[in-house]
C-alpha positions as CSV (number, residue, x, y, z in Angstrom):
1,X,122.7,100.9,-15.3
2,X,125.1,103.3,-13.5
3,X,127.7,101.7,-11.3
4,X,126.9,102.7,-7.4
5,X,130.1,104.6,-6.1
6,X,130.0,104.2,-2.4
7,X,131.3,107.4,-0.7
8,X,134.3,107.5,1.3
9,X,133.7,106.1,5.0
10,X,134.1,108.8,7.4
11,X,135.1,105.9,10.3
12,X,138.4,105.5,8.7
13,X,140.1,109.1,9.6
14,X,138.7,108.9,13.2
15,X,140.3,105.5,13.7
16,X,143.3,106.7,12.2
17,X,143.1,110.0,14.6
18,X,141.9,107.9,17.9
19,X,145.6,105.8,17.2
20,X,147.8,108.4,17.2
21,X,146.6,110.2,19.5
22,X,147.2,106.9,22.3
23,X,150.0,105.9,20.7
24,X,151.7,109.4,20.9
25,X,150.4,110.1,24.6
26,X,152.1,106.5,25.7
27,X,154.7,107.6,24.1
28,X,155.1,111.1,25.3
29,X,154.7,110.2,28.5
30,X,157.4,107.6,28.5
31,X,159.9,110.1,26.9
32,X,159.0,112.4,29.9
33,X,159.7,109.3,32.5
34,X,163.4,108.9,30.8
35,X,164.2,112.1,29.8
36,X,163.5,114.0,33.8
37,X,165.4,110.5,35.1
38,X,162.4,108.9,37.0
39,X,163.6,106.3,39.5
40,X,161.8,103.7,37.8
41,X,163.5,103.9,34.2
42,X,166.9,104.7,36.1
43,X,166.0,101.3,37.9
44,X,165.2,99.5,34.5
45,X,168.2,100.7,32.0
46,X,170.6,99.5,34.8
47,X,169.1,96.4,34.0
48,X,170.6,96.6,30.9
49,X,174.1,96.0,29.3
50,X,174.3,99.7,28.3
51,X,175.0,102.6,29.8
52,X,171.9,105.5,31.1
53,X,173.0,106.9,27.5
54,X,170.4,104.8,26.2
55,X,168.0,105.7,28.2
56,X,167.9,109.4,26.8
57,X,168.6,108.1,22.8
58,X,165.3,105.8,23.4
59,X,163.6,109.1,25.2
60,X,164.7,111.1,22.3
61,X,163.2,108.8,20.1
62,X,160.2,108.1,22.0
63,X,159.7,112.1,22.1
64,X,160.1,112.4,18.4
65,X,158.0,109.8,17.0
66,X,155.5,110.8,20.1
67,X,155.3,114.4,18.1
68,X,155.8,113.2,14.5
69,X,153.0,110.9,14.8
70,X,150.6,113.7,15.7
71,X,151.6,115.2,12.4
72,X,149.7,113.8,9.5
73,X,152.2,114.2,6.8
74,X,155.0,112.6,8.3
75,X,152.7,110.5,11.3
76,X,153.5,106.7,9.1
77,X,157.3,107.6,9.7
78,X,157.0,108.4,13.0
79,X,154.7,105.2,14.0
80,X,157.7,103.6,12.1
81,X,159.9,105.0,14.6
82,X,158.1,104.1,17.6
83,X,157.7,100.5,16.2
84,X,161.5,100.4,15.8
85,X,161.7,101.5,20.0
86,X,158.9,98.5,20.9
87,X,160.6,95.9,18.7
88,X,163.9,97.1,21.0
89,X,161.3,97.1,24.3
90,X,160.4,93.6,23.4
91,X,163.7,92.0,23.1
92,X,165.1,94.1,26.2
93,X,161.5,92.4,27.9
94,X,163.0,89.0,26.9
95,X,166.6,88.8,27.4
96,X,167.7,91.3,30.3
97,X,164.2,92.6,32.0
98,X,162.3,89.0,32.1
99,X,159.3,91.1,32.9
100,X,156.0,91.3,31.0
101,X,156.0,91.3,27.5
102,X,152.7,90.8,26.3
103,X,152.4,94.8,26.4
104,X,154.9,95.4,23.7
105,X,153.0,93.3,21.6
106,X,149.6,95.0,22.0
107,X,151.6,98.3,21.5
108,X,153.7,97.0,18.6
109,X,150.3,95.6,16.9
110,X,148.5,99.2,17.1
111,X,151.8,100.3,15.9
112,X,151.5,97.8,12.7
113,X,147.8,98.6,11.9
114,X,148.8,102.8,12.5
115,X,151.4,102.0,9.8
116,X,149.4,99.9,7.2
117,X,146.4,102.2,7.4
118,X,148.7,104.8,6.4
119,X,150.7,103.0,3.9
120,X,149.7,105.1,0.7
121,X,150.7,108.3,2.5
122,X,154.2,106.7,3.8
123,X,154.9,105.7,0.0
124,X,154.2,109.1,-1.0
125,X,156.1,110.4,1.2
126,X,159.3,108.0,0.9
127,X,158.6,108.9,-3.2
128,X,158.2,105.3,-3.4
């Protein structure tokens, strides 16, 4: 008897697509908030121990991996990227902002499963 080859799921690639697409408007739209200076990241980054600097390398980064993540051959380095910035939300949540967190751990779990689900093609890509 033949073996039964199921054919590929057609769910997978619309997931895939439905998180980048969130991931890289949240993102886009935070880079647009620190990058045109809105009061309330101004506000926020003086919290910190840094100077406003930081608040345009993290809207740099956000913008890039925002884009790159829209881009499917190089979208698992740029969800890389933006895990990188929430990791560096999270702690700045914890030890300066003492706001909410639990957000940066919803966004940093999307983050994870955007990455895993496209491990093969980050491998590939790193020529790994």
């Amino acid at each position: 008897m033949a073996a039964v080859i199921d054919p590929p799921s057609r769910a997978l690639p619309i997931v895939v697509w439905v998180l980048r697409v969130l991931m890289a408007a949240l993102f886009l739209f935070a880079a647009f908030a620190k990058l045109t200076s809105m009061q309330l990241e101004l506000d926020v980054f003086a919290m910190l121990p840094v100077g406003q600097w930081f608040r345009y390398l993290v809207g740099l980064l956000e913008l890039a991996g925002g884009i790159c993540v829209l881009i499917p051959t190089i979208s698992g380095l740029g969800a890389i990227v933006l895990l990188v910035v929430d990791v560096g939300a999270f702690f700045a949540q914890i030890l300066f902002l003492h706001e909410d967190w639990i957000h940066t751990i919803v966004i940093g779990a999307i983050l994870a499963a955007l990455i895993y689900l496209q491990r093969d093609a980050i491998r590939e890509r790193l020529g790994l």
